[in-house]
N, C-alpha and C positions, 0 to 999 in steps of 0.2 A: 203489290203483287197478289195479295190474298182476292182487293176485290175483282182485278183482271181476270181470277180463273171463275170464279163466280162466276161475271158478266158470261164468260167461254161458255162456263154449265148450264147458267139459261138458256142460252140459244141455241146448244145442242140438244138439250131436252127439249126444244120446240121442233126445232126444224133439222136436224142431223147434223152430219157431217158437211153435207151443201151449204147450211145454213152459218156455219162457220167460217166456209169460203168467201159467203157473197158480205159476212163482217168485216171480212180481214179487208177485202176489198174497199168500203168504204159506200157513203152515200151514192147512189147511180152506179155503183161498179165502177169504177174510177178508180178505187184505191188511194194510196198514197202512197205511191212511189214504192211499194214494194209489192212482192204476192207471196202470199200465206197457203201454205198443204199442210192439215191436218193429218198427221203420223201416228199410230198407234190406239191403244185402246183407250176410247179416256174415262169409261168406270173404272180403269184398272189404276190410270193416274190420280183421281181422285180416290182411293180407297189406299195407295200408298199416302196420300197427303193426309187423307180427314182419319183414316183409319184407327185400328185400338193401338199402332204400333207408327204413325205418321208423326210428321213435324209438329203438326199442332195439339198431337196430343196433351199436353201439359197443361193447354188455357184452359181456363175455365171458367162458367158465366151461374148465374143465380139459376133455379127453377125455380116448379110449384114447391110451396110449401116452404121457401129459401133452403134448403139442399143443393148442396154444392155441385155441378155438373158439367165431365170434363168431355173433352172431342174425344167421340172415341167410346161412351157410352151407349148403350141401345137405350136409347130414350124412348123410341117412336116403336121398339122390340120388334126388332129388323136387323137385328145381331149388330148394331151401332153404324157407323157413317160409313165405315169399308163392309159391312155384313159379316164382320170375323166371330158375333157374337161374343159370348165370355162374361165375368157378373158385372155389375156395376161398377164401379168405384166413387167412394166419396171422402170428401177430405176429410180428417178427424178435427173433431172440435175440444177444444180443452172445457175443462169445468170451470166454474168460476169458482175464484179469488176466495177462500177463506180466513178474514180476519179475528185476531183476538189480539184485547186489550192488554198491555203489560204494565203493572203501576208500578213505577220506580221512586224510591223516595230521592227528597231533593242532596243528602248525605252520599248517596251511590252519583244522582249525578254532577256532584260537584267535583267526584275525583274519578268517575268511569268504573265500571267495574264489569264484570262477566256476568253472564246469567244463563242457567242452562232450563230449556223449557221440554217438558216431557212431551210427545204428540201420540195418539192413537189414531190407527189409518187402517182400512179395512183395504184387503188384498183378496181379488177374486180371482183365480185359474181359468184356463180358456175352457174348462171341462166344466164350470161352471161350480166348482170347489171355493172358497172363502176361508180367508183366515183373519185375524187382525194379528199388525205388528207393531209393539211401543220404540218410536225414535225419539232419541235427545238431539234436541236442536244448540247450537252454542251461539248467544247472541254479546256480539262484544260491543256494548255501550260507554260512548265514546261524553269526556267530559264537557257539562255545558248543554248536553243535547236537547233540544225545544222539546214539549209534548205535540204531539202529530209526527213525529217521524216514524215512520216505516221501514220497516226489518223486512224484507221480503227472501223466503226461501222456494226455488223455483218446482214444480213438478212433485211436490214431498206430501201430498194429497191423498186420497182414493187411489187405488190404483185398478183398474176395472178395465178390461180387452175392448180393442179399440175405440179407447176415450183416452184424453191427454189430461194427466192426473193436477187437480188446481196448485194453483202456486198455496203456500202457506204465509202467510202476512202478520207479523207482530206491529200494534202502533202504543207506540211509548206516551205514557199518561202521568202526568207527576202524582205520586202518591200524598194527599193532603198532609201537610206538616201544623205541628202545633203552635207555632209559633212565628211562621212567615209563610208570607203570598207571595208566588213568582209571576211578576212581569216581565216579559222577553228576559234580560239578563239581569234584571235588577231583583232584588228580592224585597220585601214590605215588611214593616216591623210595627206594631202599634204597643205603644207603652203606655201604661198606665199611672197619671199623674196627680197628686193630691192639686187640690184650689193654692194653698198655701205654698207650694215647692212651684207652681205655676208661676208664682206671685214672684215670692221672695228667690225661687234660684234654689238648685239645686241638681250633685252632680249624680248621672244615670248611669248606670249599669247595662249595656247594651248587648244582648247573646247573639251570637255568631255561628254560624253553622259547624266551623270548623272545632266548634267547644268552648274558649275563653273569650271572658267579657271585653266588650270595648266601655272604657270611662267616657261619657259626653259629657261635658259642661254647656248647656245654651248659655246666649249672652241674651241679658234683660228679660223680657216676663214674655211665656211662653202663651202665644194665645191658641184657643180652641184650633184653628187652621193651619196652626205652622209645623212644618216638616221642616227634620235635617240630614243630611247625608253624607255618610262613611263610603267615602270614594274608595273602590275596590276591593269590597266585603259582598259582591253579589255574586253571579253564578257564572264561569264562566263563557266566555262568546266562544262559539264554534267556529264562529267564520274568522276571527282574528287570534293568532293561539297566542297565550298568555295573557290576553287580556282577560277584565275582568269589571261587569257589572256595578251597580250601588247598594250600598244597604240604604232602604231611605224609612224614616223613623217617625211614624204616626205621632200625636200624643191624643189620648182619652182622658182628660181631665176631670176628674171627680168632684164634683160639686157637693157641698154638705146639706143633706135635706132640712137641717134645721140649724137658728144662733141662735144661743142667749142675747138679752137684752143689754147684757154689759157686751160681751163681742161685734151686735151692733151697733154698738157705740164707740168704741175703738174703731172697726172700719170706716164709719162715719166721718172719724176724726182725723185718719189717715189716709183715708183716698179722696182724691180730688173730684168734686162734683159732676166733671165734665171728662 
């Protein structure tokens, strides 16, 4: 429809009303089985359709300088597509997106917890007056949660006359713990192991997030490479509820910088050559 009244408006912008007639009509004047009278005014049709108050007013397409630009505008300042004048209009753009990091230790996200974060935002009056106002934002942190998830609270930004205030964005960051690395669900534990309790065996005291030790016992001799793992002492999974990650248990084996000549003579005599 839109581009049939087009086509209509070139042709009457060229050659009138006539010009119209001998379209409707068809190559050679022939037509096509109908005949077409032009009725009415047709600035008047087109300025009801393109105008500041017409059907199409709502589209709108890119200009110069990417500025939003709707029918119905005086772009060309010729009071806009019906001549009704009146100001521009342009669509509002929001501000971008301001993040801040939240570090949560791994203790808060093993059991969820609240967190309330203070924001300052500056408020300016259409008189061109300013004020700043402190909001507490309430962020409910959910157990298990990865670091990179994202808090988003919407519009709680700037607040500045016609601009759309930015979203505010919290992204969760595990707070470094003393004593374990988090892997997706699993948490990492490195213990630290004499040569001799490597050797001969010996039962570990293993710390848990939750406060009490786990006893391990390995079986046979522990070498530099080998991990063990406390099924269900990690952190929990989000995506399955009550499930529950691994603890998995480094060893750092301590090597003695130095032996007596009798000690290596006793190992000599004790470990096998091969």
């Amino acid at each position: 429809m839109y581009f049939l009244i087009q086509r209509k408006k070139e042709v009457y912008d060229k050659y009138g009303e006539e010009g119209l007639k001998a379209d409707a009509a068809g190559p050679g004047g022939q037509g096509a089985g109908y005949h077409y009278t032009f009725r009415g005014d047709p600035m008047q049709m087109f300025s009801q359709m393109f105008g500041n108050n017409g059907m199409f007013t709502e589209f709108a397409f890119s200009g110069p300088g990417g500025a939003d630009i709707l029918f119905g505008d005086d772009i060309f300042g010729l009071g806009g597509f019906g001549g009704g004048g009146g100001p521009r209009r342009q669509m509002q753009r929001q501000d971008a997106t301001v993040s801040h990091d939240l570090l949560v230790s791994l203790e808060d996200l093993l059991a969820g917890c609240t967190k309330k974060m203070k924001i300052t935002r500056k408020i300016v009056n259409p008189d061109g007056t300013s004020r700043t106002e402190d909001k507490v934002l309430t962020i409910n942190i959910k157990p298990g949660w990865k670091s990179g998830t994202k808090v988003t609270f919407p519009k709680e930004g700037d607040q500045m006359p016609g601009r759309v205030p930015a979203d505010i964005a919290f992204v969760i960051k595990d707070k470094p713990h003393p004593k374990f690395r988090r892997e997706g669900s699993d948490l990492r534990y490195t213990h630290k192991l004499s040569l001799r309790d490597a050797l001969c065996g010996s039962v570990i005291n293993v710390p848990t997030l939750e406060g009490p030790t786990l006893p391990l016992k390995p079986h046979g001799v522990i070498k530099p490479t080998e991990v063990q793992r406390i099924s269900g002492k990690g952190m929990p999974n989000p995506k399955q509820s009550g499930k529950r990650g691994d603890l998995i248990v480094d060893f750092n084996i301590r090597f003695p910088d130095s032996l007596s000549p009798a000690a290596k003579e006793l190992i000599q005599n004790a470990l096998p050559p091969n």
